[in-house]
Backbone bond lengths (Angstrom), bond angles and torsions (degrees), N, CA, C in turn:
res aa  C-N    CA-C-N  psi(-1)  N-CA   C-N-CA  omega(-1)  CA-C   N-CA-C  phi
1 X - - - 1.471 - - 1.520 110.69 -
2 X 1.591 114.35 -33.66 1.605 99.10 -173.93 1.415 100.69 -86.08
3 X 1.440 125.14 -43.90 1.511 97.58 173.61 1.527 140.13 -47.65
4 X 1.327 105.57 -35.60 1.246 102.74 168.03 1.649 121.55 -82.45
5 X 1.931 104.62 8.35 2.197 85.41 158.25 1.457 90.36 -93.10
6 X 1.433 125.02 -23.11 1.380 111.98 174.36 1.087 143.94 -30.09
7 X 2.139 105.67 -52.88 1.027 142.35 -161.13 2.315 100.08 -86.85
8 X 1.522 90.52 -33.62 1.556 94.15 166.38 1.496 129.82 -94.84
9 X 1.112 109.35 -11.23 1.695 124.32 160.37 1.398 120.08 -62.59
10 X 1.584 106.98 -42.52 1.586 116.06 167.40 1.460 117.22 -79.03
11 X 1.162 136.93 -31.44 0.889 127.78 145.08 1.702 149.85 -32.64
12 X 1.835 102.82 -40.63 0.669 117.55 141.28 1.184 143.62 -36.58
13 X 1.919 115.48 -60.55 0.942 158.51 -163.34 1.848 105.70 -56.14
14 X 1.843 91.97 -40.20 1.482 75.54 -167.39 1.680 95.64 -109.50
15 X 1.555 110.02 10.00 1.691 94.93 163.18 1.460 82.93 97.46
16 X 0.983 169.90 -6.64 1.525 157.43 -136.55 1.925 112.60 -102.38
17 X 1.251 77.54 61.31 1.959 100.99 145.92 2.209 87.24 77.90
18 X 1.025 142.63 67.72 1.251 147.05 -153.54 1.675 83.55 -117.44
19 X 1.630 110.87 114.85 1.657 127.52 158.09 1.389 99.35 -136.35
20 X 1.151 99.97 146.83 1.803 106.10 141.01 1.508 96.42 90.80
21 X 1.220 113.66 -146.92 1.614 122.37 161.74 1.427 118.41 -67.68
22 X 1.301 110.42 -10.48 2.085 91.43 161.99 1.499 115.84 -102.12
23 X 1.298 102.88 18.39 1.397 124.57 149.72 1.393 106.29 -60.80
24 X 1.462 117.87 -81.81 1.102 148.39 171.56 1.821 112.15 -34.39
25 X 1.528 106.96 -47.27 1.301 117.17 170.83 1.624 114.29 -43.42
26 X 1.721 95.86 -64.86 1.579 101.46 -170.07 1.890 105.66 -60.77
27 X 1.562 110.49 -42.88 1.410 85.98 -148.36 1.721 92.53 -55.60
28 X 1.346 125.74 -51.10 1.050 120.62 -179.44 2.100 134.17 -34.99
29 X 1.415 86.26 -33.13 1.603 68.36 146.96 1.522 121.87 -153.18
30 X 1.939 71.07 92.87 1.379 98.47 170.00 1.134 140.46 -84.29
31 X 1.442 163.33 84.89 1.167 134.12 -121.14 1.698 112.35 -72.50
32 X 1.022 129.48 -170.62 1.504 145.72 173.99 1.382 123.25 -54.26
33 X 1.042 138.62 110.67 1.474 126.92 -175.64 1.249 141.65 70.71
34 X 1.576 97.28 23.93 1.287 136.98 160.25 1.834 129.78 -138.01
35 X 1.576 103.24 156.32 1.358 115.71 -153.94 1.758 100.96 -123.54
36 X 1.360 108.68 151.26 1.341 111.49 -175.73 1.524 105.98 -102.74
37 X 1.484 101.40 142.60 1.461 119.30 -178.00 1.802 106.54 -97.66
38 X 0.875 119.45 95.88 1.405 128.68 179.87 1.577 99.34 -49.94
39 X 1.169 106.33 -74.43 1.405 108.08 -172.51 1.869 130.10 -24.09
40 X 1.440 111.27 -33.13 1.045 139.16 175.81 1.373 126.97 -102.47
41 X 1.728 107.76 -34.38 1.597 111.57 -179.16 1.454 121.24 81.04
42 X 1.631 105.30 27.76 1.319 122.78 179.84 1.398 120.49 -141.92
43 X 1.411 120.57 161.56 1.241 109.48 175.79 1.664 108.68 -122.28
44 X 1.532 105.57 151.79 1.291 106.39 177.22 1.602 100.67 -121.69
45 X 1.516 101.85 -176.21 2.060 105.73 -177.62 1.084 89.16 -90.49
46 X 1.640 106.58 165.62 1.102 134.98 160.42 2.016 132.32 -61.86
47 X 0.965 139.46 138.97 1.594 133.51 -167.99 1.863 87.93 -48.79
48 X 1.077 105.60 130.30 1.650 124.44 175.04 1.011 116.48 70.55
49 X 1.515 120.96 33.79 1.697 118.93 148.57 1.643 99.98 -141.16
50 X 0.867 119.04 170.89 1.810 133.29 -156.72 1.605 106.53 -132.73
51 X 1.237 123.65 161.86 1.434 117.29 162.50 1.274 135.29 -101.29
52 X 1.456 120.52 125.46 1.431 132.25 -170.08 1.310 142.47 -101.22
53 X 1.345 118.56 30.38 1.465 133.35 -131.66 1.403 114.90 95.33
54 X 0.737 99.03 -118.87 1.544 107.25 177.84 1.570 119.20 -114.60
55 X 1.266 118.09 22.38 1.764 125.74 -179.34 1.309 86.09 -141.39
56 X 1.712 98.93 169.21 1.117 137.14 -163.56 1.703 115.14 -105.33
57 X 1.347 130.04 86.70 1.166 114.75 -166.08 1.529 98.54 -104.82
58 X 1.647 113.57 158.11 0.991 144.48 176.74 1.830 114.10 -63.15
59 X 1.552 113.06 118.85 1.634 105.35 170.07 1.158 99.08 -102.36
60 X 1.533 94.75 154.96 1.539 97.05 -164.47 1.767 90.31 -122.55
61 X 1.625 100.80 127.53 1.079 103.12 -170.93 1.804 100.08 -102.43
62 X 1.697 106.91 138.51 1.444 98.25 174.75 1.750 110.97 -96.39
63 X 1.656 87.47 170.45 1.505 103.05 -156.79 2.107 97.68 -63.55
64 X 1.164 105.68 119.81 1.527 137.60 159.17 1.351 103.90 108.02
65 X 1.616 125.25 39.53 1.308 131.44 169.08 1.582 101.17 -109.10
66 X 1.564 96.70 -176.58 1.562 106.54 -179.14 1.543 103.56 -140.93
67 X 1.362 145.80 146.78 1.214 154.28 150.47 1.554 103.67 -35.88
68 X 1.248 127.59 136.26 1.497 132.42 175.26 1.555 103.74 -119.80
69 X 1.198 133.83 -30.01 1.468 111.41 142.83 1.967 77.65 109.18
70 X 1.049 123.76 10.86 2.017 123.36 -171.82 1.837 86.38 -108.44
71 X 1.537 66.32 133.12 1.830 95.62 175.58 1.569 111.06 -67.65
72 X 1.287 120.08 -25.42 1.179 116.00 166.35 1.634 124.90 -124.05
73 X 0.871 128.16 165.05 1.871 131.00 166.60 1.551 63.84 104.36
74 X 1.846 102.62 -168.79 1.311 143.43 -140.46 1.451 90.92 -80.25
75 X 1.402 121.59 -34.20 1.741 117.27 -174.01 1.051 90.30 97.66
76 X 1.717 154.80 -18.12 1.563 124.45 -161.95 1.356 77.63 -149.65
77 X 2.220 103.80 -175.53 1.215 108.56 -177.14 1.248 89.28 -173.52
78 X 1.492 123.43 169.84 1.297 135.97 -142.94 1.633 87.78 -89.82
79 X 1.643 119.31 139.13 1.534 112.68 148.44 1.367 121.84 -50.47
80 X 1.353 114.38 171.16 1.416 128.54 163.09 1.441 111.98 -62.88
81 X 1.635 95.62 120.69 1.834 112.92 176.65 1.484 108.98 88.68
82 X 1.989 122.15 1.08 1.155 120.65 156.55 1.446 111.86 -96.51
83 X 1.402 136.19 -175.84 1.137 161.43 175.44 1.459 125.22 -145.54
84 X 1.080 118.56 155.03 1.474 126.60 -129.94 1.947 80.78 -114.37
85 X 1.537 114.49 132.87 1.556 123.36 -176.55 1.269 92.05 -103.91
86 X 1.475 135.01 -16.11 1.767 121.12 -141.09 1.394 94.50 88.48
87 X 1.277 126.48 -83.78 1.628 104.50 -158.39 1.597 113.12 -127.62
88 X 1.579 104.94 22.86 1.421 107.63 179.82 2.001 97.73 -138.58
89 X 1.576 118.84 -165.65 1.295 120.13 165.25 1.691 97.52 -149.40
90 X 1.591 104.81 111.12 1.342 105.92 171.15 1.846 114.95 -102.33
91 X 1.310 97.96 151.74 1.491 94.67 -163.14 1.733 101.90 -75.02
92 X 1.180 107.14 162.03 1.890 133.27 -153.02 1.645 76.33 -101.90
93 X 1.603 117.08 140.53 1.089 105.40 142.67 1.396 124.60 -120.25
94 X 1.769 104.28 130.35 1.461 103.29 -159.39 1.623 114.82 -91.75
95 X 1.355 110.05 106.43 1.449 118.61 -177.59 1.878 107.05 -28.54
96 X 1.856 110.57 169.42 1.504 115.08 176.04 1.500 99.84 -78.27
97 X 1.534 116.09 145.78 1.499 127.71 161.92 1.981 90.49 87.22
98 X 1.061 107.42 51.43 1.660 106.66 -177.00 1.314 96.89 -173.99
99 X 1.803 106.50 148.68 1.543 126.18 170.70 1.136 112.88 -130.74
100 X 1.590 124.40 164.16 1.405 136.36 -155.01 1.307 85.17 -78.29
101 X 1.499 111.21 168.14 1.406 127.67 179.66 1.615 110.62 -162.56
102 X 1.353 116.30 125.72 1.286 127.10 -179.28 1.776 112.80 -74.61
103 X 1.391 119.28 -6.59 1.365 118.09 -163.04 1.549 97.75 -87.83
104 X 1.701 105.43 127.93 1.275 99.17 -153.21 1.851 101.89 -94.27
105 X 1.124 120.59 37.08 1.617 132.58 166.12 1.591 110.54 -110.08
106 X 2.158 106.43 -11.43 1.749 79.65 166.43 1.357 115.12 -126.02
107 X 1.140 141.70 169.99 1.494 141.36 -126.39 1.843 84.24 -74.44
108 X 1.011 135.31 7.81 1.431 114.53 -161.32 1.579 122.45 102.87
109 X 1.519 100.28 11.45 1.504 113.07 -167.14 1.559 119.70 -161.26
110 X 0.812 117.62 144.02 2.025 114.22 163.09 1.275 115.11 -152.32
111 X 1.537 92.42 153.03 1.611 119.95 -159.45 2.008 87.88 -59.30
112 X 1.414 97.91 139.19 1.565 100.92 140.13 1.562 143.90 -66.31
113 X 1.409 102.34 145.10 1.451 97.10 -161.16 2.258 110.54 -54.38
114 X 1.358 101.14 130.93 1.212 114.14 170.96 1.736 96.26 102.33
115 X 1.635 116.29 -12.15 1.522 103.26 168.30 1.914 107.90 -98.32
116 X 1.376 99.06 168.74 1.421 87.37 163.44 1.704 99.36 -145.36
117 X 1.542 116.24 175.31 0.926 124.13 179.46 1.536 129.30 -87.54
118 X 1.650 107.32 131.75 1.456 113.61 -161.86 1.870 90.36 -141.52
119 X 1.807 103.44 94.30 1.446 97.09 161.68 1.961 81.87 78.38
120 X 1.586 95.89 -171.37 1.428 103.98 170.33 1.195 117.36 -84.79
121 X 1.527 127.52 59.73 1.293 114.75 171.75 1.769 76.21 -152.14
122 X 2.109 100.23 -174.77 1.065 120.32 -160.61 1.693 89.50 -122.33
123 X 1.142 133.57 128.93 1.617 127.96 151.10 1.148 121.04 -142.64
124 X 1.785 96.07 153.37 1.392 105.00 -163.91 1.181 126.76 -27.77
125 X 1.144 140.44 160.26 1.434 153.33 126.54 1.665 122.56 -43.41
126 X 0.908 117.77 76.28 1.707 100.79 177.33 1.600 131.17 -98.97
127 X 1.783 94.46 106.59 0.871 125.45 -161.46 2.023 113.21 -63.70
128 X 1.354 127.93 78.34 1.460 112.50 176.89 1.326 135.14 -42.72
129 X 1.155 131.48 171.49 1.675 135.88 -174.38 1.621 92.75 -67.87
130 X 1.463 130.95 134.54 1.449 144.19 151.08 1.466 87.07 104.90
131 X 1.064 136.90 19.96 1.506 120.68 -178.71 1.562 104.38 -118.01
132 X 1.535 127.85 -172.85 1.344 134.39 -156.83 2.154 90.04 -169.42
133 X 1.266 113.29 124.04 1.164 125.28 138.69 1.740 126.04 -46.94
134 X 1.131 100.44 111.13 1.977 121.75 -168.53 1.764 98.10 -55.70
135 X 1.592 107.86 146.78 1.384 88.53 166.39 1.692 128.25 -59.21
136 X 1.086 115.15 -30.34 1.695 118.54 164.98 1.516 107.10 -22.81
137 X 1.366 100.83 -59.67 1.355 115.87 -165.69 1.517 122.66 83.77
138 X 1.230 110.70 29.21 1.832 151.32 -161.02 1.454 105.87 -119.82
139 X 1.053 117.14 -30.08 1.569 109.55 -174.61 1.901 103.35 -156.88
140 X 1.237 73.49 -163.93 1.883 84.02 -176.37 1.479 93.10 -157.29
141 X 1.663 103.91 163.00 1.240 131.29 -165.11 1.314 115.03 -138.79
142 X 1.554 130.60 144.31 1.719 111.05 176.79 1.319 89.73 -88.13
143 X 1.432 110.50 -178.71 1.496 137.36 -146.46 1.768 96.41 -105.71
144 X 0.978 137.27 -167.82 1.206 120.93 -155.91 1.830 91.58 -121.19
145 X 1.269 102.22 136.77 1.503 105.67 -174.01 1.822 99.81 118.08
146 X 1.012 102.22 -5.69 1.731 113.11 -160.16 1.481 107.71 -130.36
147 X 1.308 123.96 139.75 1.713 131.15 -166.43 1.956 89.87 -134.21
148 X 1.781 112.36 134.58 1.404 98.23 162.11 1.258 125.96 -58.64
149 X 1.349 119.69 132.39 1.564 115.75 -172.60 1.694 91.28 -96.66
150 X 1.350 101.63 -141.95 1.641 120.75 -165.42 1.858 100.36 -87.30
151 X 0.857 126.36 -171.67 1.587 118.86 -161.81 1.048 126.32 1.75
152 X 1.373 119.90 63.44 1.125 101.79 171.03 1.694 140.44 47.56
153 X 1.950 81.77 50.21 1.414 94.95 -158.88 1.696 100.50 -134.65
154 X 1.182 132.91 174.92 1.674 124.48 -166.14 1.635 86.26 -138.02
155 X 1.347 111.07 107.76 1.610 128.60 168.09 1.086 114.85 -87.20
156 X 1.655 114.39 153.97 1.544 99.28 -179.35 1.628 114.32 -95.83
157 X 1.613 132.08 163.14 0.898 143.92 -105.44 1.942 74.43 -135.95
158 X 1.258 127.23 94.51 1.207 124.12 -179.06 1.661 116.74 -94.56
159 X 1.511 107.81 99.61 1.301 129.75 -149.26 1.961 86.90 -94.75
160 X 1.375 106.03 115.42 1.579 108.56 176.04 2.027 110.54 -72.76
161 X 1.409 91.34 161.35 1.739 77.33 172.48 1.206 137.19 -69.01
162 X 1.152 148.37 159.14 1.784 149.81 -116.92 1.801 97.53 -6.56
163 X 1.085 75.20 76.53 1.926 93.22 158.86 1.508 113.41 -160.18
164 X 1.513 121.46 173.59 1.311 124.80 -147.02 1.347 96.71 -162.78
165 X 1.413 104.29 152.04 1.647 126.02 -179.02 1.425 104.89 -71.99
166 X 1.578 127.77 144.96 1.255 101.54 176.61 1.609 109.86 -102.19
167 X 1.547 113.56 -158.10 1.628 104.19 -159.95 1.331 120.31 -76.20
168 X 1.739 104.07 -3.89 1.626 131.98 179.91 1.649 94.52 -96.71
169 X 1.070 140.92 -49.43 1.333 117.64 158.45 1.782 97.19 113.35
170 X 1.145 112.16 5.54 1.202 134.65 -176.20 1.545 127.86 -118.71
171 X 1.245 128.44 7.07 1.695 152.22 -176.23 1.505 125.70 -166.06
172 X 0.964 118.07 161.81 1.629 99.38 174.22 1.412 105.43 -123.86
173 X 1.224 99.98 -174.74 1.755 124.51 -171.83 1.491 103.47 -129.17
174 X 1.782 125.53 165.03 1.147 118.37 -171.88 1.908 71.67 -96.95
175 X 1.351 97.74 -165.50 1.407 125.44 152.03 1.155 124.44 -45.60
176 X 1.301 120.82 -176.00 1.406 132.87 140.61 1.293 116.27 -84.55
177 X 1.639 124.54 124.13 1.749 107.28 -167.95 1.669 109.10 118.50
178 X 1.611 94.46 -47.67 1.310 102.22 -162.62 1.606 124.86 -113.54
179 X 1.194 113.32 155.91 2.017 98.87 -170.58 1.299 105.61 -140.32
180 X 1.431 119.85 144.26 1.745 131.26 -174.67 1.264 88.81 -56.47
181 X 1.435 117.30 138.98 1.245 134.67 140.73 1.294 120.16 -146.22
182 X 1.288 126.07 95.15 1.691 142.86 170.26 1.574 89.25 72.16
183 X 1.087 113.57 67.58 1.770 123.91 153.00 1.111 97.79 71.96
184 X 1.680 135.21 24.80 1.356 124.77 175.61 1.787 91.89 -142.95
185 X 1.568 100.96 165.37 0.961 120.61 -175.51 1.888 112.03 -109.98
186 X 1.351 102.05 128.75 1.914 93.39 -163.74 1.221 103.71 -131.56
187 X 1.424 104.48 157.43 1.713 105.50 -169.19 1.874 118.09 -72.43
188 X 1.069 93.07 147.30 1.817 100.75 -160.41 2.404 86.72 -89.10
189 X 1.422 110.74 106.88 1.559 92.16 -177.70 1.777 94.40 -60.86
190 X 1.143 100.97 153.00 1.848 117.28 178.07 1.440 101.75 -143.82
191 X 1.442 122.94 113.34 1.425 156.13 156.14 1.393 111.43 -28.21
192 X 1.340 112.75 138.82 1.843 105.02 -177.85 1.386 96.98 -73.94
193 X 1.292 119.04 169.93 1.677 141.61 -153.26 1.465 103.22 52.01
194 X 0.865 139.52 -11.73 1.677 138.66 -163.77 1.588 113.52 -100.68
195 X 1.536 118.73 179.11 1.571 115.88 -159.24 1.467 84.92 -159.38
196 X 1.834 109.05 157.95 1.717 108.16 179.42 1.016 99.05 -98.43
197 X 1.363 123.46 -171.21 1.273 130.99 178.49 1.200 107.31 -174.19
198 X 1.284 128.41 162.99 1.775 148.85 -146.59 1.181 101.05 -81.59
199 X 1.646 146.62 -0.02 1.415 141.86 -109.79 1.789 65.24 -111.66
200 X 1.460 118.77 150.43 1.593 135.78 163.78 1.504 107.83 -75.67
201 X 1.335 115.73 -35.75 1.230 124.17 -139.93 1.658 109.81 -138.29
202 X 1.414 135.30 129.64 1.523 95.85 155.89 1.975 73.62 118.96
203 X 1.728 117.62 -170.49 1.111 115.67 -175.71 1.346 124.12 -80.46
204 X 1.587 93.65 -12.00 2.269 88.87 179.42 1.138 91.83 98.51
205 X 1.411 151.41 -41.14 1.499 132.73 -132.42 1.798 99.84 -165.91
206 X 1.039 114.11 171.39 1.385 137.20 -157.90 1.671 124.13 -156.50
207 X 1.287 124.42 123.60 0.882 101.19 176.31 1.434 126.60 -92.85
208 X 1.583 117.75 179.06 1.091 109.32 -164.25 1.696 117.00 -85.68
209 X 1.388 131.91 -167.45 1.452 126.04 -168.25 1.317 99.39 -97.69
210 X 1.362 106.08 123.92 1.889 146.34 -171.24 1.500 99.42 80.89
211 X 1.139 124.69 74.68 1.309 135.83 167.43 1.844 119.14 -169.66
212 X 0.940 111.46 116.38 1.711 104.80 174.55 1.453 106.15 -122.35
213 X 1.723 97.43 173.77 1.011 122.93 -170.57 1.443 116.68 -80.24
214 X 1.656 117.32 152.07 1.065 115.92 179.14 1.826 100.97 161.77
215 X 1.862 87.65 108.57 1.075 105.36 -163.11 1.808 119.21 91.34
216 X 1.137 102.79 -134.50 1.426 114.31 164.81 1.316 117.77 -105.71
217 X 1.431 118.56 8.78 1.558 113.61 -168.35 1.539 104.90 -123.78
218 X 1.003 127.52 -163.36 1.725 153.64 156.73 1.460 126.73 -110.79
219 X 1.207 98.87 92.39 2.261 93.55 175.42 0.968 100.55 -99.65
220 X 1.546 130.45 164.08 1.472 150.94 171.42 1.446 124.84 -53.42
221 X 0.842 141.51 125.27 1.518 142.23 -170.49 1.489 103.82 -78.04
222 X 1.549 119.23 108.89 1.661 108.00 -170.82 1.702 93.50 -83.15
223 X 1.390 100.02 137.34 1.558 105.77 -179.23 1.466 110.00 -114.00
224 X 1.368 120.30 123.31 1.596 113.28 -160.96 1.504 99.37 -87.18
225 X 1.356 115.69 -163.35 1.428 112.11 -156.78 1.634 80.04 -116.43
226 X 1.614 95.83 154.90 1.689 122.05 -154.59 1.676 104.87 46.14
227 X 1.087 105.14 66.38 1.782 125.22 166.85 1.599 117.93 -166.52
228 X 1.503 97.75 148.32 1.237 117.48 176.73 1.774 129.53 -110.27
229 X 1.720 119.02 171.87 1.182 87.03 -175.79 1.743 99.23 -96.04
230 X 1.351 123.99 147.05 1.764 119.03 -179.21 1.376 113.82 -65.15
231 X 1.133 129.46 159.81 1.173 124.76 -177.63 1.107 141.28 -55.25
232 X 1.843 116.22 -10.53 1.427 138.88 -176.26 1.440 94.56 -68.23
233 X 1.677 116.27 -53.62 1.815 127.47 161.39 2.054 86.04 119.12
234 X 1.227 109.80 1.17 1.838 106.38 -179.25 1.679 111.29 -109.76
235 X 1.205 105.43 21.75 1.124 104.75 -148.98 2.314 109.21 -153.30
236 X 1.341 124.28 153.85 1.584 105.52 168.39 1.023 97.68 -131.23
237 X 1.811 102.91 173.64 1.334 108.37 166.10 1.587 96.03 -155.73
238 X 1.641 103.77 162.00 1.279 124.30 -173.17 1.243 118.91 -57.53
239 X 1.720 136.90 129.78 1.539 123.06 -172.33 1.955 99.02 -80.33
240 X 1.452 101.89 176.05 1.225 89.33 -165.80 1.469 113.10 -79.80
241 X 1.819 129.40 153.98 1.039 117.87 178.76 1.886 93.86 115.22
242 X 1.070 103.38 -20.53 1.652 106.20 -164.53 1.925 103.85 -132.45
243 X 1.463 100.04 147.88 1.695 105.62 -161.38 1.341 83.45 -122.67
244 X 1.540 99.20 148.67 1.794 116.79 177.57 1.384 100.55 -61.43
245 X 1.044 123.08 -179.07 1.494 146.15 132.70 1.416 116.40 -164.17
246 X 1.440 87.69 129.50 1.487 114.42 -176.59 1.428 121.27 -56.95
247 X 1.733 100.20 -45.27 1.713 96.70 -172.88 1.202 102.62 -49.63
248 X 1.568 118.71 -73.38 1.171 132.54 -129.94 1.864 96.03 -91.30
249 X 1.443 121.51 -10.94 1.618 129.32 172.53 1.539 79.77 69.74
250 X 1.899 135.98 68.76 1.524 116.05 155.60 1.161 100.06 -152.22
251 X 1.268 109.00 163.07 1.757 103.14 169.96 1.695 115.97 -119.13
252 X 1.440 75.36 109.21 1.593 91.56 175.25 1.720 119.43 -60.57
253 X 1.392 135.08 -178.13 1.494 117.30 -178.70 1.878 81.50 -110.52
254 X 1.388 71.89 164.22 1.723 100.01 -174.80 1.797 111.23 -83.66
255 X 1.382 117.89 107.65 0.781 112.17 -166.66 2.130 114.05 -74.51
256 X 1.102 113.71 107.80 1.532 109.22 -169.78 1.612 99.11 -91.25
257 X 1.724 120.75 117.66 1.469 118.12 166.44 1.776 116.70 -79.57
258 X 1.189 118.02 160.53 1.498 129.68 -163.23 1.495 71.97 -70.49
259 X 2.088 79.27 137.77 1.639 126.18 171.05 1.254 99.80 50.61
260 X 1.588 109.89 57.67 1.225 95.22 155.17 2.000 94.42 -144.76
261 X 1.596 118.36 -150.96 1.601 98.40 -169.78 1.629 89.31 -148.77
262 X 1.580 120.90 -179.84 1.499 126.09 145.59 1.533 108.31 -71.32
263 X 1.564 118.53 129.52 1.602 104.08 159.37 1.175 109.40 -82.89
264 X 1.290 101.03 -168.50 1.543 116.86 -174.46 1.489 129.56 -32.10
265 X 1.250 110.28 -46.89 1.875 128.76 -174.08 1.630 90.17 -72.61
266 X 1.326 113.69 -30.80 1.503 83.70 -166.97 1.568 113.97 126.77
267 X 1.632 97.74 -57.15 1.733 124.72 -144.04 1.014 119.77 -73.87
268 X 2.243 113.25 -25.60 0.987 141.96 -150.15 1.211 133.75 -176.09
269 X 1.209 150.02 162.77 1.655 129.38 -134.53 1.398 98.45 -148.28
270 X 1.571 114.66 152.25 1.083 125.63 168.69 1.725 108.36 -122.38
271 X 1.937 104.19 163.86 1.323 97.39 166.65 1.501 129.50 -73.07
272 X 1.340 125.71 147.60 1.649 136.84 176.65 1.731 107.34 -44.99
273 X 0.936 113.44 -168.62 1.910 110.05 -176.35 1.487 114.15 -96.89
274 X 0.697 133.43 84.71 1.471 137.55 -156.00 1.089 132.51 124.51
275 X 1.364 103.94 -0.05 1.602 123.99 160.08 1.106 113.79 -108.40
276 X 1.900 116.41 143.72 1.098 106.85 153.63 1.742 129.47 -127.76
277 X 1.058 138.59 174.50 1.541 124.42 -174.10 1.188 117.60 -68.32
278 X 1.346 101.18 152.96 2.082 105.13 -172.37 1.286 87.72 -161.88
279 X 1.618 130.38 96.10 1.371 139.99 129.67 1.721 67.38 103.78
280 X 1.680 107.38 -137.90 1.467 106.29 -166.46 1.660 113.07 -87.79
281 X 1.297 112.34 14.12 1.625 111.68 -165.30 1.614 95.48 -120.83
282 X 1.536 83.61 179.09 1.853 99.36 161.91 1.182 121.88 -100.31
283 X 1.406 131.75 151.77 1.269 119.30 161.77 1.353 108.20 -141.70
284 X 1.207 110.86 157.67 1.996 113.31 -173.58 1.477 105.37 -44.81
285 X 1.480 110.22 155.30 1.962 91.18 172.86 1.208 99.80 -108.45
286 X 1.459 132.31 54.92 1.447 118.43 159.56 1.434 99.93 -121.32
287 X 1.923 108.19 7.44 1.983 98.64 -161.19 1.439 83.97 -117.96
């Protein structure tokens, strides 16, 4: 007899097609302390028992836990301000200037905002002159114009002339023009047609658009006729319809032979659709 409520409990269990009187079959052997889900054609336990085979056993929750209602792990878990033994919950004790905390990486507790943690206790924050408490509320920061100096102290940030705070508010920058050298800021030389620029490294400066480099200076970009300047602005290129040439630095026009087109670049031509190439021309591709 018990194998076969066994044999109809599992059945249940997995939902397997339940109308009519084996409707009736399963709820009947149902085990103990559990209820049938019509919707599905199965039964599950009741809040504070788990499944064991095919019955319903009892979790036993210890004194200052709570039921967690998870199909798997222990089913319960320590209240707030207890901690978890394995098979008991002993209470946390939460140091002064601190509150309980469920995050299970801190002892069961965290510092209040503006304290932090030292050992099992909470102490102040001490905040120096030019500084500001972090939003965390974990640390502090000096104020901008200000770098931490030595004890735990916020020095000021001695910005040389044509120089600047940076976007951290804590170091400086030279100018534009200008470059650190031994705690001072020095003039970057910049070439006529040319402009400085922020670069750390490298010449400082740039020249301006239709002019390149060469040497230390900027000359003019000679731009031949049917040419433009490229977008770099140091540099040309051929308008379309017309092919570079290097020797001579000109752009000659592109010579296009019958039935054929400019491709894409412009520079140079392909045959029409039904043509194909033969030496420099087109010719039909069936001849």
């Amino acid at each position: 007899m018990l194998s076969l409520v066994l044999m109809t409990a599992a059945l249940c269990t997995t939902g397997g097609g339940l109308q009519g009187s084996h409707d009736s079959a399963c709820r009947a052997a149902m085990p103990a302390h559990s209820y049938f889900d019509a919707g599905i054609g199965t039964w599950d336990c009741e809040r504070g028992y788990r499944k064991d085979d095919q019955v319903c056993e009892l979790i036993i929750v210890p004194r200052h836990a709570h039921l967690t209602g998870d199909e798997y792990g222990k089913g319960w878990e320590c209240d707030p301000t207890y901690e978890d033994t394995g098979g008991g919950c002993r209470i946390v004790h939460v140091p002064e200037n601190a509150y309980p905390s469920a995050d299970p990486f801190d002892p069961g507790w965290e510092c209040k905002r503006s304290y932090r943690q030292q050992g099992d206790a909470c102490v102040r924050i001490r905040i120096p002159a030019h500084a500001y408490l972090t939003a965390a509320g974990d640390r502090w920061e000096c104020e901008r114009g200000y770098y931490r100096g030595n004890y735990g102290s916020c020095a000021p940030v001695a910005v040389p002339q044509n120089g600047h705070l940076d976007d951290f508010g804590h170091d400086w920058f030279c100018d534009r023009g200008y470059r650190k050298q031994q705690g001072d800021c020095v003039a970057v030389p910049v070439p006529e047609h040319a402009y400085p620029t922020y670069d750390t490294f490298g010449r400082g400066w740039k020249c301006l658009r239709g002019y390149r480099v060469q040497d230390n200076s900027c000359i003019a970009v000679q731009v031949p006729e049917h040419a433009y300047l490229s977008r770099s602005g140091d540099e040309w290129q051929c308008a379309r319809g017309y092919r570079r040439d290097e020797g001579s630095r000109s752009c000659p026009s592109v010579e296009v032979p019958a039935n054929a087109h400019l491709d894409i670049s412009g520079h140079s031509w392909l045959c029409d659709s039904g043509y194909r190439l033969q030496q420099n021309g087109c010719v039909a591709s069936g001849a």
